[in-house]
C-alpha positions in Angstrom: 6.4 159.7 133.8 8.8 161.3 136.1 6.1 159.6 139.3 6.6 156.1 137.7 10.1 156.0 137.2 10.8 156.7 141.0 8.1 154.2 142.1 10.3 151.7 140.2 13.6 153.1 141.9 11.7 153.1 145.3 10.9 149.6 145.0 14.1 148.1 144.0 15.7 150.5 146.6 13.3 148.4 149.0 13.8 144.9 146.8 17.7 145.3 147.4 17.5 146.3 151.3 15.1 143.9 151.8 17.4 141.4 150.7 20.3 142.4 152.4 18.4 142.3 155.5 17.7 138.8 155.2 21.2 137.6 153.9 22.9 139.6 157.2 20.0 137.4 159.5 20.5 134.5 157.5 24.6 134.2 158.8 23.0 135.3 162.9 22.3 131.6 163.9 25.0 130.1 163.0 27.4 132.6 164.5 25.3 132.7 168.1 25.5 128.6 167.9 29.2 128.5 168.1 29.0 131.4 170.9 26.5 129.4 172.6 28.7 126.3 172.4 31.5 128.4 173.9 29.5 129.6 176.7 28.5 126.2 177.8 31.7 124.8 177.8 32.9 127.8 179.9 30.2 127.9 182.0 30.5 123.4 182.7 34.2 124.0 183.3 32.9 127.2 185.9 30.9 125.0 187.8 33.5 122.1 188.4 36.2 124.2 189.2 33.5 125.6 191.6 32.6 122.2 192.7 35.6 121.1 193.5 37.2 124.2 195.0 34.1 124.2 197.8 35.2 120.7 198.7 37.0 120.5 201.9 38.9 117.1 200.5 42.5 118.7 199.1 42.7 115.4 196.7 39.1 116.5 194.8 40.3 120.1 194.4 43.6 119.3 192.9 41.5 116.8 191.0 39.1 119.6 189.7 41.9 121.5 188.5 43.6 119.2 186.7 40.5 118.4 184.6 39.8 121.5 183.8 42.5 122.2 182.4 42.4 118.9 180.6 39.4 119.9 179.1 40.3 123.1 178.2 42.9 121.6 176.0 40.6 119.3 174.3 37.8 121.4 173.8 40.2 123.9 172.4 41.6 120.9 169.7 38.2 119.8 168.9 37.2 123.7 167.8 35.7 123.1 164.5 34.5 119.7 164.9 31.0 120.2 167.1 30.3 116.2 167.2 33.5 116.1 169.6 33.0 118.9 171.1 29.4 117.5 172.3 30.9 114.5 173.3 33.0 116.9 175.6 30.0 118.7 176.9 27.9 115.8 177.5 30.7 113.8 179.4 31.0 117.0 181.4 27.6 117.2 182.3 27.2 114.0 183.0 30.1 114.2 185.3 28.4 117.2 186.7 25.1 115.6 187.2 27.4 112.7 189.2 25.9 110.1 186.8 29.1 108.0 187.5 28.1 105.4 185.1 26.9 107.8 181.8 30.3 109.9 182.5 32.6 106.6 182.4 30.8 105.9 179.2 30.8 109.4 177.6 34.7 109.3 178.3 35.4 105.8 176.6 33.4 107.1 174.1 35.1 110.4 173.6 38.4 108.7 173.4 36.9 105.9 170.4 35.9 108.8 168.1 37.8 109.9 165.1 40.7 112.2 166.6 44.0 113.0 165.4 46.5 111.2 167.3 47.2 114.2 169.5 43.5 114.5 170.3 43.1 111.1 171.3 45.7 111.3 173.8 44.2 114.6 175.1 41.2 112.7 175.3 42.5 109.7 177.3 43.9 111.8 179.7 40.6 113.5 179.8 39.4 110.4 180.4 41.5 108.9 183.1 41.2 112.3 185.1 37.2 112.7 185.0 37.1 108.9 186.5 39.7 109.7 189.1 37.6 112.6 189.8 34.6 110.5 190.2 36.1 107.8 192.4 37.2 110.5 194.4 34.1 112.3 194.7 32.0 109.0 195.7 34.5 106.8 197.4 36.9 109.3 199.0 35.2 108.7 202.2 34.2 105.3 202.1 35.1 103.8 205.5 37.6 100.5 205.5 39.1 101.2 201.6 40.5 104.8 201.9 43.9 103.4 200.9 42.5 101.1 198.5 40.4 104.1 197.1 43.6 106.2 196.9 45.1 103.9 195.1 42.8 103.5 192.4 42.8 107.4 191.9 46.2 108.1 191.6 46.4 105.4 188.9 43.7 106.4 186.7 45.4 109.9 187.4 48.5 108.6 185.6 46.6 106.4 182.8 47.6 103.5 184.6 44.6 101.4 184.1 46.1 97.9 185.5 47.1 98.8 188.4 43.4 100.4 189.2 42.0 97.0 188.5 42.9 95.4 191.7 42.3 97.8 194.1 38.7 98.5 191.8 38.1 94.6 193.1 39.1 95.1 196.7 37.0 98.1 197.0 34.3 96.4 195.4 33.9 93.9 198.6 33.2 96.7 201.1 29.8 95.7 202.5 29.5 99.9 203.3 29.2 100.5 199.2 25.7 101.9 198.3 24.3 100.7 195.4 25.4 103.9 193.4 28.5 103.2 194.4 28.4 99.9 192.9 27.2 100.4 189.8 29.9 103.3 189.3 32.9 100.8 189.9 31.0 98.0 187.7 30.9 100.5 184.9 33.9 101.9 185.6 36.2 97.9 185.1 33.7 97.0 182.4 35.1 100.5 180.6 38.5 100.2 181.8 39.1 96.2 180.9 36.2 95.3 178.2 35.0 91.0 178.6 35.8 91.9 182.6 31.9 91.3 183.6 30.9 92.1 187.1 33.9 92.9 189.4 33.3 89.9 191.5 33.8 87.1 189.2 35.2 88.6 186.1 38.5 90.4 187.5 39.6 86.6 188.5 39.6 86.4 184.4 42.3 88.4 184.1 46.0 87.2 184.0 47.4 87.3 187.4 43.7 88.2 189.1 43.0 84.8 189.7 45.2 84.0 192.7 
């Protein structure tokens, strides 16, 4: 009698441990998913400010820092809402990856999703610095529109989309752009100015562009 009755208790012992076991694993994922997500926002960020910080151009590494710290303060108002905070770390990547185009994209994007109204201006300015960044990073350089080129940067640095427009279209006529180049500034005043079309012909569309 006495066997039985601690066979019983041995087995619920194990019953019971058994089951704590699994209800601690069951909360692990979870918890390394949102370490994971910190990580690879962290480790993104790491490898921009790298980038930038190796580049001998002074404008790119004041350009780096600025948008980390940009998207430090976004990613840290989106904690909590993980569809965002992809959105951040695929517009990073994609900036990382230099797929001008997919980052111009991922940043109009960003800004179009449900945010509060503090977050969306977070994420304009996150916005307007990443394609400064980019335009820097590809046309900085470009022989015959390094002021042209300047000027586009320091107005999407601002938020001042018009007056990137024009310069976008003067920059757009340099027989030295590659075709990446190209396609970068097409995205970029389709994003910028929806209905615009291909920089050539649709910038004359808009008011005062025609002249």
């Amino acid at each position: 009698m006495k066997t039985s009755t601690f066979a019983v208790w041995k087995c619920s012992t194990a019953f019971f441990v058994c089951a704590a076991a699994v209800a601690l694993l069951a909360g692990i994922p979870a918890a390394s998913g949102l370490a994971q997500d910190a990580v690879s926002l962290t480790s993104l960020l790491s490898q921009i400010t790298s980038a930038s910080q190796s580049s001998a151009d002074s404008t790119l590494k004041s350009l780096g820092s600025e948008l980390v710290a940009k998207a430090e303060s976004l990613g840290h108002s989106l904690a909590g809402n993980p569809a965002t905070e992809t959105q951040l770390t695929g517009a990073l990547q994609s900036l990382l990856g230099n797929r001008g185009p997919d980052a111009v994209a991922a940043f109009q994007k960003l800004s179009a999703a449900k945010l509060t109204p503090d977050q969306m201006k977070l994420a304009k300015d996150f916005g307007h610095v990443g394609s400064a960044y980019l335009v820097q990073k590809n046309l900085g350089a470009l022989e015959g529109s390094q002021s042209d080129v300047a000027q586009i940067v320091g107005s999407l640095r601002q938020g001042n989309i018009t007056a990137a427009l024009p310069a976008i279209q003067k920059v757009s006529k340099n027989v030295n752009l590659t075709p990446a180049q190209k396609d970068l500034l097409t995205s970029m005043a389709e994003k910028l100015a929806p209905g615009v079309g291909t920089i050539g012909n649709g910038l004359k569309s808009l008011p005062g562009f025609g002249k």
